[in-house]
C-alpha positions, 0 to 999 in steps of 0.5 A, a space after each residue: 258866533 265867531 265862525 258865524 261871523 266869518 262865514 257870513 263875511 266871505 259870503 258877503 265877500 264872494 257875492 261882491 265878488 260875483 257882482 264886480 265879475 268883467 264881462 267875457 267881452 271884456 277884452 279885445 281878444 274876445 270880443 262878442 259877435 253881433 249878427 247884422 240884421 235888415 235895416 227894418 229889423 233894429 231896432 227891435 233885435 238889439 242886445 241887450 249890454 251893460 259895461 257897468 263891470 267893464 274895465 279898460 282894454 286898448 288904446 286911448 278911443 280915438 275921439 275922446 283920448 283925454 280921460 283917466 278911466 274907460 268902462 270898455 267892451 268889446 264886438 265883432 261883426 262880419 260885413 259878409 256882402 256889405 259895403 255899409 253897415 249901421 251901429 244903433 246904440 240905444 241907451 238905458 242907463 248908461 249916461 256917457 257912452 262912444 262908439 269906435 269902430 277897429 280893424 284889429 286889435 290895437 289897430 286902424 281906428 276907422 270909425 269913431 264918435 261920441 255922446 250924444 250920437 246914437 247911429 253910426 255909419 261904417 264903410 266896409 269891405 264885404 266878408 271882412 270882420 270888424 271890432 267894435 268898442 263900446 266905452 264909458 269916458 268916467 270924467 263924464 259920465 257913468 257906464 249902464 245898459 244899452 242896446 246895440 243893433 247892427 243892420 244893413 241895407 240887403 245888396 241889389 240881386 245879380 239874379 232874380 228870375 221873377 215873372 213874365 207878363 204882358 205890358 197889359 198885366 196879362 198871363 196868358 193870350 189866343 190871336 186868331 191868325 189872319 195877316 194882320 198885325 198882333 204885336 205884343 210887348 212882354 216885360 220881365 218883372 225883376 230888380 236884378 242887376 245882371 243881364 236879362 233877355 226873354 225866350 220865345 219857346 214852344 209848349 215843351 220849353 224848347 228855345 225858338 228865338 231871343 226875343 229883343 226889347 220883348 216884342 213880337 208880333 204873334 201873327 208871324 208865327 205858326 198855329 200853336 202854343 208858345 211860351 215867353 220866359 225870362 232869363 236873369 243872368 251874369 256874364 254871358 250864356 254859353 249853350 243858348 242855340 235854338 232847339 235846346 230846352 231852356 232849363 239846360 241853358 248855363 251861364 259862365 257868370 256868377 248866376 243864371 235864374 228863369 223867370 218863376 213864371 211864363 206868358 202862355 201864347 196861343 196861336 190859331 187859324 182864323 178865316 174871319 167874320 165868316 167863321 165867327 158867324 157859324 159859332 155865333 159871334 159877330 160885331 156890328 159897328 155903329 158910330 157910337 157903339 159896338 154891337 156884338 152878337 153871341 149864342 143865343 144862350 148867353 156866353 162870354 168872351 174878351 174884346 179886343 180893338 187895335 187900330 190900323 198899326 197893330 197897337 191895342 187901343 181897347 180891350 174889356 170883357 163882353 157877356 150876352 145875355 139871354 138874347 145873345 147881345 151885348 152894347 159896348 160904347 166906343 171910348 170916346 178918344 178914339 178917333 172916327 178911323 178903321 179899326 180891327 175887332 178880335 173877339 175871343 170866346 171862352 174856350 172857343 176860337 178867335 173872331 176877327 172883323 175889319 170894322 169903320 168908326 
């Protein structure tokens, strides 16, 4: 019985002992490492913590120096390319807690703040590491579980080589070539904060021309295909000549992204109303409507309207019917004037008539 009674007690003993066991991070000099996550992402992807076995390591916390007794633990964290990260701490059982952000141990105390506030801010120099602690002041309050997340904002891009489109959303566009003005504006979709510019290339990819502001008007060029690229970049391009392949130009910056899509431009030869009347495509102008004529067997084709500058002022799909017609109004802002009709069938080329609102 004696023996017994002896077992049972160091029993009991060795399981206080396992209970009242300091967490790992229970010093500074091994702190736990906690990820930073995206701000949308805390905070579901906190850790779960208790200090409730904790015990006093460090100095007095900087905001709340006047206690006996610290239940403390200890975090580490890298700011890697953040000049800000937040701390959340959820409460679970803990009832008085703070927050103390060190750079090392026994050193600067560059953030630090108590009961009852949940999030903290803290200034940070990217790829550097950081401390955090976490301590129960025993005069107030008792330790407990808690939450700790870490976010940050993602930093802006220096390079992001996104898509290229027209100022109409388009991808891809035919201009019937006849010395009348077809200008187009290009924008280059990205959120970077280095430098961007679009190419004017051929079919193959091979630089032509720097395109400034993204404009060009399509009917100086030669009859053929062209591409329009974007190129994100930091610092400055140093192999950009015409003739060589896009995909080979370098930047002597930090990066250099295309574009992950480009226009495609095709240039064709066109001799007017003429021309389209042998493909069976005309445009009738009355003061209220566009009247144009397709195959007899129906067809489809895209219309386009530009006023005496160049400047697009309407554009829609046309679809004949059975009779080879279709009645289009004209908008009703469009003032009485002469305008440019293009019409450009599927798969056929373009139609171009000089028309009199």
């Amino acid at each position: 019985m004696i023996r017994n009674a002896i077992l049972l007690s160091c029993l009991l003993l060795l399981c206080g002992m396992a209970r009242a066991q300091a967490p790992t991070n229970d010093t500074c000099a091994y702190p736990q490492v906690l990820p930073v996550n995206g701000l949308l992402e805390c905070p579901l992807l906190g850790v779960a913590c208790d200090n409730s076995q904790a015990t006093w390591d460090g100095d007095f916390p900087l905001c709340d120096g006047d206690g006996l007794n610290y239940f403390d633990l200890w975090y580490t964290f890298n700011s890697e390319d953040h000049s800000e990260v937040l701390i959340a701490l959820q409460p679970g059982t803990i009832t008085d807690w703070g927050v103390e952000v060190i750079d090392t141990c026994f050193g600067t105390s560059l953030v630090c703040g108590v009961w009852p506030l949940f999030e903290y801010t803290v200034p940070t120099v990217p790829n550097t590491d950081y401390l955090i602690r976490v301590f129960t002041n025993a005069d107030f309050g008792s330790p407990g579980t808690y939450s700790l997340c870490l976010s940050a904002e993602d930093p802006p891009l220096i390079c992001d080589g996104d898509v290229v489109k027209s100022d109409l959303g388009d991808t891809t566009a035919t201009i019937c070539k006849d010395g009348v003005p077809d200008p187009f504006t290009f924008i280059h979709y990205t959120l970077a904060i280095g430098n961007n510019m679009m190419v004017l290339t051929d079919d193959g990819d091979n630089v032509i021309a720097e395109m400034p502001n993204g404009y060009i008007d399509a009917d100086t060029l030669r009859d053929g295909a062209y591409r329009i690229h974007g190129i994100s970049f930091e610092g400055t391009l140093t192999n950009f000549m015409e003739g060589i392949s896009i995909r080979d130009v370098e930047s002597d910056g930090l990066c250099l992204e295309l574009s992950d899509t480009y226009f495609e431009l095709f240039v064709d030869l066109c001799t007017g109303l003429e021309e389209g009347q042998e493909v069976g495509w005309a445009v009738h102008p009355t003061a209220d409507n566009l009247l144009i004529t397709g195959p007899k067997t129906g067809g489809q084709a895209e219309l386009w309207v530009h006023d005496v500058m160049g400047r697009p002022v309407m554009r829609q799909p046309v679809v004949t019917g059975p009779m080879g017609r279709c009645m289009i109004a004209w908008p009703g802002e469009l003032a009485h004037a002469a305008y440019v009709v293009r019409i450009q069938p599927l798969g056929g080329r373009a139609v171009v008539a000089r028309v009199v609102r």
